[in-house]
N, C-alpha and C positions, 0 to 999 in steps of 0.2 A: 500695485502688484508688479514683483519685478518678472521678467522676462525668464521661462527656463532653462535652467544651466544643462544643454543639453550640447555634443559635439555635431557638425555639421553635416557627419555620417549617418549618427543615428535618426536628425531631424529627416534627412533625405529617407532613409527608411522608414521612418514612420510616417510621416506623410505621405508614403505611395501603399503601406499597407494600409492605412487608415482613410484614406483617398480623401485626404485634406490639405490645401495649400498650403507649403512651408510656412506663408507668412499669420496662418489662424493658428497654425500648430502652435507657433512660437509665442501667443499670445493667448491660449488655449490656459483656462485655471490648470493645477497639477489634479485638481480631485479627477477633473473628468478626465484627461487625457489617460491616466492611472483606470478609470473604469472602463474608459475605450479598451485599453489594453487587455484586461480583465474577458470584457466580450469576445474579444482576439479568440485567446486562451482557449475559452470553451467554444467557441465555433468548432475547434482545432479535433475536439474528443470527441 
């Protein structure tokens, strides 16, 4: 599995909202990082 195509901005932001190391981020499947994100979301509302 390749690594996420993601810019080096957004990895920094998401791993300090997600309070996960850059380097799990980057190697994190897309299913879940996408359902982390998800959880984000509705925390939010």
């Amino acid at each position: 599995m390749k690594p996420l195509q993601l810019s080096p901005e957004t990895t920094i932001k998401l791993s300090q909202k997600l309070n996960v190391p850059i380097e799990q981020l980057m190697h994190m499947p897309q299913h879940i990082l996408i359902q982390k994100l998800m959880e984000l979301e509705n925390e939010k509302k």
